[in-house]
Biopython code that builds the backbone (N, CA, C, O; Angstrom):
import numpy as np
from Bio.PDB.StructureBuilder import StructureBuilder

atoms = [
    (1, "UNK", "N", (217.108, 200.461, 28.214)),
    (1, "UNK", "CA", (217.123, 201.348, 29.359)),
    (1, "UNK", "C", (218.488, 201.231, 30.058)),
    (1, "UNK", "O", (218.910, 200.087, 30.223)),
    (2, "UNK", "N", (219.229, 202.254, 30.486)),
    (2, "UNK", "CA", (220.430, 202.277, 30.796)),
    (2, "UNK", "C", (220.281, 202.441, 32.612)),
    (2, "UNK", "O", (219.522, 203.194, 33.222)),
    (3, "UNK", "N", (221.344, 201.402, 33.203)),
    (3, "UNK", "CA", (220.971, 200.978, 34.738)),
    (3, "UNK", "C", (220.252, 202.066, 35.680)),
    (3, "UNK", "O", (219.205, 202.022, 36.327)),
    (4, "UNK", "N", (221.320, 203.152, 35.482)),
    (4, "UNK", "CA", (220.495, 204.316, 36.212)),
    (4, "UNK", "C", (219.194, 204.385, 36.442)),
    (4, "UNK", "O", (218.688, 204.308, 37.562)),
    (5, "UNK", "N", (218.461, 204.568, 35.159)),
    (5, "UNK", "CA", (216.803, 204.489, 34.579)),
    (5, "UNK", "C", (216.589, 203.273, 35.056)),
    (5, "UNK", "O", (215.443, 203.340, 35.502)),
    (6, "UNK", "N", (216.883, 202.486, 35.189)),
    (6, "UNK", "CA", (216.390, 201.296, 35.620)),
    (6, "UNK", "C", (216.042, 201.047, 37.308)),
    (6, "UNK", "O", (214.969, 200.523, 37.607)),
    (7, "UNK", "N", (217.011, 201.452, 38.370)),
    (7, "UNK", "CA", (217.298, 202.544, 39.598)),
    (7, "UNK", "C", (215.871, 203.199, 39.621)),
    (7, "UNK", "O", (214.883, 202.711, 40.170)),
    (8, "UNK", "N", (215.914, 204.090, 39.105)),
    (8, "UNK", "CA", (214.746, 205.104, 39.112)),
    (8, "UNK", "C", (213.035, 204.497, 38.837)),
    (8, "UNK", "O", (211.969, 204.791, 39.377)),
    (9, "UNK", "N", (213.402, 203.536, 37.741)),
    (9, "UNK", "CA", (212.053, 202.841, 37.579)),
    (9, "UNK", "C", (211.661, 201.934, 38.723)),
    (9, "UNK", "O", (210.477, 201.930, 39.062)),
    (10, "UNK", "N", (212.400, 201.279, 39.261)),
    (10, "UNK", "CA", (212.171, 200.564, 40.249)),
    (10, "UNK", "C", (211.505, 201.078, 41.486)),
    (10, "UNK", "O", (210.538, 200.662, 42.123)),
    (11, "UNK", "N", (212.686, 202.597, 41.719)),
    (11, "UNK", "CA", (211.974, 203.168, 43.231)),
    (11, "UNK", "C", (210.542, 203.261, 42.885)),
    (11, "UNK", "O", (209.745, 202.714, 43.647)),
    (12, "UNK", "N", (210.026, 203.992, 41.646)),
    (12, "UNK", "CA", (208.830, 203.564, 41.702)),
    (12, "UNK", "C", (208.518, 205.472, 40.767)),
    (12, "UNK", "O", (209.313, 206.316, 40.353)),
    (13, "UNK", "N", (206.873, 205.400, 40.802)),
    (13, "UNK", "CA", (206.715, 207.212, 40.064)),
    (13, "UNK", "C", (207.343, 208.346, 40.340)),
    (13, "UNK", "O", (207.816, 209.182, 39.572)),
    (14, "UNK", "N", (207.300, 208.299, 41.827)),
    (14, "UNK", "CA", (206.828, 209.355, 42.796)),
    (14, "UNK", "C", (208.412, 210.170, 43.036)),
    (14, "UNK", "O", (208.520, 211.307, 43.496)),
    (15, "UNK", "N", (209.715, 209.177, 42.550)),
    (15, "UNK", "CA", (210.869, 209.608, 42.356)),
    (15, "UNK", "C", (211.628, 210.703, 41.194)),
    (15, "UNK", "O", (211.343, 210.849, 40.006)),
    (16, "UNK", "N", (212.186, 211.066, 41.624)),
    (16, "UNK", "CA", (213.002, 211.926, 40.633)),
    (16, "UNK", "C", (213.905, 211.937, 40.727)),
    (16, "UNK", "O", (214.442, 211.185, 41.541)),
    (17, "UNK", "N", (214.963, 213.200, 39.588)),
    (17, "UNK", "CA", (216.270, 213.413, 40.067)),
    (17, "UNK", "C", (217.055, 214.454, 39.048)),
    (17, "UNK", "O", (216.783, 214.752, 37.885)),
    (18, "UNK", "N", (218.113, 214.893, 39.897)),
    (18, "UNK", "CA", (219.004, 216.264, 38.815)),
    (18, "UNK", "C", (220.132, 215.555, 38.965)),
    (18, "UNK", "O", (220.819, 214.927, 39.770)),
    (19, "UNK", "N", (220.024, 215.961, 37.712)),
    (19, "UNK", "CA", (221.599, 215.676, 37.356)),
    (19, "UNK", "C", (222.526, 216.540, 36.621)),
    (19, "UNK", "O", (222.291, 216.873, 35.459)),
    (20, "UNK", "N", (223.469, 216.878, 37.196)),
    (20, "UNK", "CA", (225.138, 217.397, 36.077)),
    (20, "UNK", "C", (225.566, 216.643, 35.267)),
    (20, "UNK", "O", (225.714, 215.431, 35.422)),
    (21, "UNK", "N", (225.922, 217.559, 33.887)),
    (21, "UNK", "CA", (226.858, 217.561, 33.206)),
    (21, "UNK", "C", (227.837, 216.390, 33.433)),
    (21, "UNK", "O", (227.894, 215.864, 34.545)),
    (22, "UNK", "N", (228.551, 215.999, 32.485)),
    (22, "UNK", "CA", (229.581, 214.982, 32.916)),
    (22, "UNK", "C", (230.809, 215.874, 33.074)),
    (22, "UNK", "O", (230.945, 216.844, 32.329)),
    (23, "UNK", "N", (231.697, 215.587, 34.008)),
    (23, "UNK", "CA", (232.859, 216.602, 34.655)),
    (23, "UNK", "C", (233.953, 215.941, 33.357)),
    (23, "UNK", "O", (234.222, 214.769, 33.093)),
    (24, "UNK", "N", (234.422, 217.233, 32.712)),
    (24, "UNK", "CA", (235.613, 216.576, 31.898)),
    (24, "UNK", "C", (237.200, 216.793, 32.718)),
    (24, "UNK", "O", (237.380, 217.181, 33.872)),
    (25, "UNK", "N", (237.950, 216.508, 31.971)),
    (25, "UNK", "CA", (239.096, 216.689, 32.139)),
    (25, "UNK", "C", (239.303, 215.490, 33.503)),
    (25, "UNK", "O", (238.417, 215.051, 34.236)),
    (26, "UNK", "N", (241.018, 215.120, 33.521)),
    (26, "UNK", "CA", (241.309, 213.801, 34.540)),
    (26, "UNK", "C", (241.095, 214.072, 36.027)),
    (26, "UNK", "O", (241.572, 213.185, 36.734)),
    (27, "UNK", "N", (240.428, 215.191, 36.763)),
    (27, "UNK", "CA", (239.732, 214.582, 37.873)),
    (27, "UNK", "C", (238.466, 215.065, 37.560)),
    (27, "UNK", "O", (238.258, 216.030, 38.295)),
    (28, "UNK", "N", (237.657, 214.891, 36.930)),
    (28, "UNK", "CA", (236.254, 214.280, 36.565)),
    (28, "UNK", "C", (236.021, 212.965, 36.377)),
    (28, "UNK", "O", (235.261, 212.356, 37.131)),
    (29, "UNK", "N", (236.600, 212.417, 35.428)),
    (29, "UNK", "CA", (236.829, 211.055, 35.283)),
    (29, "UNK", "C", (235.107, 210.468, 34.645)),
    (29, "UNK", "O", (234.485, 209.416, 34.796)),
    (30, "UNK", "N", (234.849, 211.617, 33.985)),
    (30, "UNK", "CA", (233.490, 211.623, 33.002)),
    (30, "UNK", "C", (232.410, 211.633, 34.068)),
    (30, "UNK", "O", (231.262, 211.667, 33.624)),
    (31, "UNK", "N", (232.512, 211.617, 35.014)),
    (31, "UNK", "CA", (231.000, 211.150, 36.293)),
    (31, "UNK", "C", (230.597, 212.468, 36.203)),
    (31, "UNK", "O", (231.186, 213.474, 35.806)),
    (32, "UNK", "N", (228.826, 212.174, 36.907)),
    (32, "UNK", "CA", (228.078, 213.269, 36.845)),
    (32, "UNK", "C", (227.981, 212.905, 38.344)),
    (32, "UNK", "O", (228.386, 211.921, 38.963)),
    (33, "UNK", "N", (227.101, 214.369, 38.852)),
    (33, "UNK", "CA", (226.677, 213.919, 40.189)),
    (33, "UNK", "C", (225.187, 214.152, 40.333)),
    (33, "UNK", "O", (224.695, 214.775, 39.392)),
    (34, "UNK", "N", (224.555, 213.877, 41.074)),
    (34, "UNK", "CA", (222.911, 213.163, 40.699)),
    (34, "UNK", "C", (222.296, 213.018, 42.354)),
    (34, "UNK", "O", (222.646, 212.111, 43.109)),
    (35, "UNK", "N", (221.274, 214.160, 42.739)),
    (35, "UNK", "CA", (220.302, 214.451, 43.338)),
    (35, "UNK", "C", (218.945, 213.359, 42.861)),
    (35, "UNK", "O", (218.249, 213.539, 41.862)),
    (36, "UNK", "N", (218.804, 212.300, 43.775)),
    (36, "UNK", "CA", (217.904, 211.452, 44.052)),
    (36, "UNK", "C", (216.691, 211.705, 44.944)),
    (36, "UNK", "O", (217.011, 211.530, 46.120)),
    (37, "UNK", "N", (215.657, 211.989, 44.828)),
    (37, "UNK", "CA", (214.759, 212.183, 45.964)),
    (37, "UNK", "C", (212.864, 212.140, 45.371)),
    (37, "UNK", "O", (212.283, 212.390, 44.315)),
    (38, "UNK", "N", (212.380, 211.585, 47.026)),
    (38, "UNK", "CA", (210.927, 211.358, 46.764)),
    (38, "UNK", "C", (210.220, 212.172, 46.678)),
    (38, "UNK", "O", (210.156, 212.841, 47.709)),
    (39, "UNK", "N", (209.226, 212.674, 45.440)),
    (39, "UNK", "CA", (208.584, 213.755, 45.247)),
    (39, "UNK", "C", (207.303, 213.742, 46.028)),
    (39, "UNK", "O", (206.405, 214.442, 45.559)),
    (40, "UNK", "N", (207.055, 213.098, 47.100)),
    (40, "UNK", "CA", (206.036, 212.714, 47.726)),
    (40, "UNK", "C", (206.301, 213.239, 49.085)),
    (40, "UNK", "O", (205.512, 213.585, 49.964)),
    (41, "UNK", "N", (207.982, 213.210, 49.043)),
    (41, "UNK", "CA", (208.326, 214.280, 50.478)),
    (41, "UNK", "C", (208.966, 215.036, 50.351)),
    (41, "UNK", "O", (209.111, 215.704, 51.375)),
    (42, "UNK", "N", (209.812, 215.519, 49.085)),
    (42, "UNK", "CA", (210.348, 216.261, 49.174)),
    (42, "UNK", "C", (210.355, 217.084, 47.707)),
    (42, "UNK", "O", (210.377, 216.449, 46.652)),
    (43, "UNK", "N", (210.331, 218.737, 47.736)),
    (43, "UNK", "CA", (209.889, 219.122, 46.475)),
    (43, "UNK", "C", (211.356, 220.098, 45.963)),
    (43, "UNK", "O", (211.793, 220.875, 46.812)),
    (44, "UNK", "N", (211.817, 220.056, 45.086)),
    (44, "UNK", "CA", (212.681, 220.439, 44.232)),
    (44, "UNK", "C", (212.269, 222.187, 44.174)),
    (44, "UNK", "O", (211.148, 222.521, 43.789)),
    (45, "UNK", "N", (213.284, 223.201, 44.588)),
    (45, "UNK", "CA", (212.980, 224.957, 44.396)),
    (45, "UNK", "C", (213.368, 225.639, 43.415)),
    (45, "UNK", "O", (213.887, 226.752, 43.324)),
    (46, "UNK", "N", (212.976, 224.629, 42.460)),
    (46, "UNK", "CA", (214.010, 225.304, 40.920)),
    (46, "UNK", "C", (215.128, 226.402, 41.079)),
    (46, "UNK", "O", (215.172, 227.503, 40.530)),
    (47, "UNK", "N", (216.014, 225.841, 41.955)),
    (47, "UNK", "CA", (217.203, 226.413, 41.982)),
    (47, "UNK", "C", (218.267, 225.407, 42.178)),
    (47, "UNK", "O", (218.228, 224.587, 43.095)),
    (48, "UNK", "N", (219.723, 225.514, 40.842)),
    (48, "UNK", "CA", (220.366, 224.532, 40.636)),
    (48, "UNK", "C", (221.403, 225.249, 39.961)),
    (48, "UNK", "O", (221.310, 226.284, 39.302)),
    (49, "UNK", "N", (222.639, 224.382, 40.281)),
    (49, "UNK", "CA", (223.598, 225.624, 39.835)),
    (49, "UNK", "C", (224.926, 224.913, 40.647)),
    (49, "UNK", "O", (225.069, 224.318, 41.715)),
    (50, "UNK", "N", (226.076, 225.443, 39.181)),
    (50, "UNK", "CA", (227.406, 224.506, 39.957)),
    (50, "UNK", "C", (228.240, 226.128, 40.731)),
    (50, "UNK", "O", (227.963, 227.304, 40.496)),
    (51, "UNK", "N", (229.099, 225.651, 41.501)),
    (51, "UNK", "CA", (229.737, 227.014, 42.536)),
    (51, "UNK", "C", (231.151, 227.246, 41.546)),
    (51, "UNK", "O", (231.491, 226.198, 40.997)),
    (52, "UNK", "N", (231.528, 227.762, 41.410)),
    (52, "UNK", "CA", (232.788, 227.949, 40.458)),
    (52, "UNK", "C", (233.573, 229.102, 41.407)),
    (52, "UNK", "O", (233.110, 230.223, 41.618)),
    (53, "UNK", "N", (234.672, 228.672, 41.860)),
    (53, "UNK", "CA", (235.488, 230.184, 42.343)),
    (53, "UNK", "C", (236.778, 230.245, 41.143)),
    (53, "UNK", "O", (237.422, 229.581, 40.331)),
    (54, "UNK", "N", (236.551, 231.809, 41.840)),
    (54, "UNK", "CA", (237.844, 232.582, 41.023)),
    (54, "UNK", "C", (239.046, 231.861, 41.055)),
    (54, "UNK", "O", (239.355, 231.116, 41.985)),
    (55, "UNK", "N", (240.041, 232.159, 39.608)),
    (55, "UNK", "CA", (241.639, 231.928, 40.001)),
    (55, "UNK", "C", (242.123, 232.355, 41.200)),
    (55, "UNK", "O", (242.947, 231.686, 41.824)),
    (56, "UNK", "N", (241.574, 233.709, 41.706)),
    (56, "UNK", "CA", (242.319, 234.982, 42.117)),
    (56, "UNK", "C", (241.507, 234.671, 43.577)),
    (56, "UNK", "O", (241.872, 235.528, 44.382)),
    (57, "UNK", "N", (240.742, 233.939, 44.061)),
    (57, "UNK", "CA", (239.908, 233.360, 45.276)),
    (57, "UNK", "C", (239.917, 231.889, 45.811)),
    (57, "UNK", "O", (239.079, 231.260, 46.457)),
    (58, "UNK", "N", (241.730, 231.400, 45.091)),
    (58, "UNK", "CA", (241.833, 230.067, 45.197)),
    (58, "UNK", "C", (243.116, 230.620, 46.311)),
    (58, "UNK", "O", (243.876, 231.583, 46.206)),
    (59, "UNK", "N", (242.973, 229.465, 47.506)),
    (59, "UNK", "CA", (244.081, 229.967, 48.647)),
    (59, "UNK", "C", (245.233, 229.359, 48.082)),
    (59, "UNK", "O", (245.246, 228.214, 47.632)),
    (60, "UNK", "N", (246.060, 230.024, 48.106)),
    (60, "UNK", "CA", (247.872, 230.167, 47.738)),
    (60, "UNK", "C", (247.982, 229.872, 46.316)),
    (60, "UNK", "O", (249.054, 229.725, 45.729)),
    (61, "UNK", "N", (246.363, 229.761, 45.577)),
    (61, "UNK", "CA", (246.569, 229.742, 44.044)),
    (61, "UNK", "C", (246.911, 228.268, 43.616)),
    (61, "UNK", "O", (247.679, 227.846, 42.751)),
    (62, "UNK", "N", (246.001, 227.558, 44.600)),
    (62, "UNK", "CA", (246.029, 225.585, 44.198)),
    (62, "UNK", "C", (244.636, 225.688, 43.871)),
    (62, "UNK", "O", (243.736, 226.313, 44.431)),
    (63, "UNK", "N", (244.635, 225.039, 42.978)),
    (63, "UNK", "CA", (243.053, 224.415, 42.726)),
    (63, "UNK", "C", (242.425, 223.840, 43.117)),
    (63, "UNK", "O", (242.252, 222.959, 42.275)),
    (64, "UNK", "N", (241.654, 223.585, 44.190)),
    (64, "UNK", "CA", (240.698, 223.059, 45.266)),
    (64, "UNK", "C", (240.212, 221.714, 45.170)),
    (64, "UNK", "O", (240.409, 220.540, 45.486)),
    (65, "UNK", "N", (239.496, 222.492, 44.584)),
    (65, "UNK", "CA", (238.299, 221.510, 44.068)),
    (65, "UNK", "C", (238.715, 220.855, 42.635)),
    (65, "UNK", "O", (239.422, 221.310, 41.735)),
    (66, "UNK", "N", (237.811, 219.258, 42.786)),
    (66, "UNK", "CA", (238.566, 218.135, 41.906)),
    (66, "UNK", "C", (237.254, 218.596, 41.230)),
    (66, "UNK", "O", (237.374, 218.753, 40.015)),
    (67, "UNK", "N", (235.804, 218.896, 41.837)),
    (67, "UNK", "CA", (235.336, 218.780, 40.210)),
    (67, "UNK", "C", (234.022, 220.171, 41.190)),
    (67, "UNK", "O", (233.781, 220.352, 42.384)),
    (68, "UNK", "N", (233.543, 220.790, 40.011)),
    (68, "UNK", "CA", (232.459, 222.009, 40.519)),
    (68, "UNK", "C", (231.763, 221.462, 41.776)),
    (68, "UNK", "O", (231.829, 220.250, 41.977)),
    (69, "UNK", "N", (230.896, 222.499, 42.910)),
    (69, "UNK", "CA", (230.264, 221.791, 43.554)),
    (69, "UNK", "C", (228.430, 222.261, 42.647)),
    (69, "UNK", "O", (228.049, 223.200, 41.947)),
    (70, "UNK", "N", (227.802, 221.043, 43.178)),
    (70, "UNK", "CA", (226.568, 221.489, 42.548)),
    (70, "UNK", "C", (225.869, 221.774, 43.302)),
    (70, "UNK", "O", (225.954, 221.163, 44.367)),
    (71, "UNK", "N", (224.910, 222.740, 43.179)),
    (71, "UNK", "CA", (224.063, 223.193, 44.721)),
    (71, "UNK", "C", (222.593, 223.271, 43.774)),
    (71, "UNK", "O", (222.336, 223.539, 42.600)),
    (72, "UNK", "N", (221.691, 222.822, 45.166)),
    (72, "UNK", "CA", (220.044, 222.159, 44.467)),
    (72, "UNK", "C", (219.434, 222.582, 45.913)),
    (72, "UNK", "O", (219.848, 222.182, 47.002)),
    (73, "UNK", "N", (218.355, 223.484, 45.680)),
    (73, "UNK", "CA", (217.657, 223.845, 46.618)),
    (73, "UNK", "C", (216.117, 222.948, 46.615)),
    (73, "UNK", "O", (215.577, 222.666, 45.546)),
    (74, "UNK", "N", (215.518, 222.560, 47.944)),
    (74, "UNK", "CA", (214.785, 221.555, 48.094)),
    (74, "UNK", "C", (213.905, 222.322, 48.728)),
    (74, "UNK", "O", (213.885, 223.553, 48.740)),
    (75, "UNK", "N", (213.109, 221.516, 49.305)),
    (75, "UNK", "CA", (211.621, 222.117, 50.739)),
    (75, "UNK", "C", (211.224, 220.705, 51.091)),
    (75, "UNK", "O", (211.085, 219.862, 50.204)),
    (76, "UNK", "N", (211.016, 220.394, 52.521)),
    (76, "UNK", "CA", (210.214, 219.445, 52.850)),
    (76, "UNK", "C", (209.312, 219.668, 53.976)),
    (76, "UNK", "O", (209.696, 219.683, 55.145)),
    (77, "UNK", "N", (208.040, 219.849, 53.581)),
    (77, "UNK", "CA", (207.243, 220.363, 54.772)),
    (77, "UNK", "C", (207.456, 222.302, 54.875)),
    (77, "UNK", "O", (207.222, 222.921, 53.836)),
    (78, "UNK", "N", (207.819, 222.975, 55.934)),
    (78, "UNK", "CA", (207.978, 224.293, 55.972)),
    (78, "UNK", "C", (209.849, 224.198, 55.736)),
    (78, "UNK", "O", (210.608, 225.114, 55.422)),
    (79, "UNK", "N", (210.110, 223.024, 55.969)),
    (79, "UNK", "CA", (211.562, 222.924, 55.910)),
    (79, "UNK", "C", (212.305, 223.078, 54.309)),
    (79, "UNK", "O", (212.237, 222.276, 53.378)),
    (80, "UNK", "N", (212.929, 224.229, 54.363)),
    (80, "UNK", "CA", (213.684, 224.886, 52.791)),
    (80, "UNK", "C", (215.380, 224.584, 52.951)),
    (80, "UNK", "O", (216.132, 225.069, 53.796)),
    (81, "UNK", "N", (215.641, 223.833, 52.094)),
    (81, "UNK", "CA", (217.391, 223.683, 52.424)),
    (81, "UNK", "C", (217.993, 223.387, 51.134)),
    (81, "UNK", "O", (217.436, 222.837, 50.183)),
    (82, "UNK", "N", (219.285, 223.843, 51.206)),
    (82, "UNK", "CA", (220.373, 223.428, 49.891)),
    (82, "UNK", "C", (221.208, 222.667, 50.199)),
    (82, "UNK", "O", (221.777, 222.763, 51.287)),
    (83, "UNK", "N", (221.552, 221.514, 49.123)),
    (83, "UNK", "CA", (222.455, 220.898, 49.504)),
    (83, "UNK", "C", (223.922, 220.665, 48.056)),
    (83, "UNK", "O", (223.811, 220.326, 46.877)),
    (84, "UNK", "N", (224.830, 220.938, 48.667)),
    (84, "UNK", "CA", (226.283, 220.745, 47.757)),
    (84, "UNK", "C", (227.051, 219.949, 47.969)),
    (84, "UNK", "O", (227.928, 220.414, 48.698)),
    (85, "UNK", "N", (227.219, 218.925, 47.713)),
    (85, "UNK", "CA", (228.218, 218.038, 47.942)),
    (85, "UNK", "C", (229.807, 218.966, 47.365)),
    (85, "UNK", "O", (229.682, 219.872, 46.541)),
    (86, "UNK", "N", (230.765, 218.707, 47.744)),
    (86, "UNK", "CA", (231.973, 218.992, 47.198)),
    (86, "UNK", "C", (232.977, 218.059, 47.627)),
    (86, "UNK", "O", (233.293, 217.482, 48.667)),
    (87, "UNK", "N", (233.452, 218.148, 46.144)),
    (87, "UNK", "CA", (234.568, 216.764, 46.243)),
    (87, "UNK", "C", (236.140, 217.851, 45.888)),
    (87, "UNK", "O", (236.253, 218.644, 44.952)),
    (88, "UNK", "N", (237.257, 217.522, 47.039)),
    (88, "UNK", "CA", (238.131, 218.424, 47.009)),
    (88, "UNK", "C", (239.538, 217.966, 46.260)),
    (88, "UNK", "O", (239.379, 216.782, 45.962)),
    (89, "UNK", "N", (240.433, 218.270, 45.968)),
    (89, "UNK", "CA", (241.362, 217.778, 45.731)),
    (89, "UNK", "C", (242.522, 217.552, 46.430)),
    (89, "UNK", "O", (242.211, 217.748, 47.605)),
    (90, "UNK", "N", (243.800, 217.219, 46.371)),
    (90, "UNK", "CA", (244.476, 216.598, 47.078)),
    (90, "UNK", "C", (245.077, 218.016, 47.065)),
    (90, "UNK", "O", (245.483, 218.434, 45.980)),
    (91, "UNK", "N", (245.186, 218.859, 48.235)),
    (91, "UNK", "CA", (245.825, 220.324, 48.198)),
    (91, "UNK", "C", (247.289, 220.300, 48.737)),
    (91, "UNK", "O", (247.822, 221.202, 49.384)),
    (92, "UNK", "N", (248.076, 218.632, 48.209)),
    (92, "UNK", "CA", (249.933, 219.038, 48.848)),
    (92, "UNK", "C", (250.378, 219.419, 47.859)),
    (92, "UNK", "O", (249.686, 219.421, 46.841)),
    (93, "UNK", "N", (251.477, 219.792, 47.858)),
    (93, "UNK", "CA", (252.215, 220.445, 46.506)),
    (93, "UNK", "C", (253.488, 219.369, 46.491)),
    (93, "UNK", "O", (254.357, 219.451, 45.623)),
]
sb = StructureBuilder()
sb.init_structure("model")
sb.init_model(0)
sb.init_chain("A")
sb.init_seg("    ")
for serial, (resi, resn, name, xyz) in enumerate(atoms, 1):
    if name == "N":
        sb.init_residue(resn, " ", resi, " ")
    sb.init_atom(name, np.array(xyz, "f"), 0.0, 1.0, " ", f" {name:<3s}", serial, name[0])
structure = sb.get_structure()
């Protein structure tokens, strides 16, 4: 069992989790990013999905973002929310 799974077995059943793709190229640095949460409070809206912008929708035409953002829609209670982490890049020239 590889540590992660091991993480997950511990919290216990009632846990889950999504995960991305491994990010290639040198600012990926092979990592995935990974939605952790208790299925006992909180329920997953089968909606998941990385944000990708245009060449032509990048400001002054730098590349932003160091790796996709991933967006995962949730519910807890009547409460419905998405969440994206985004990791940016260093935008000096």
């Amino acid at each position: 069992m590889r540590p992660f799974e091991k993480v997950i077995d511990l919290l216990g059943p009632n846990w889950r989790y999504i995960a991305t793709d491994l990010t290639e190229g040198p600012s990926g640095n092979g990592e995935r990013m990974v939605f952790v949460y208790d299925s006992n409070k909180v329920q997953f809206r089968n909606i998941a999905g990385e944000v990708v912008l245009p060449k032509n929708g990048l400001v002054g035409g730098i590349e932003q973002l160091a790796r996709s953002p991933f967006l995962v829609r949730f519910q807890s209670g009547w409460f419905k929310f998405n969440l994206c982490p985004v990791h940016l890049s260093n935008l000096r020239r």
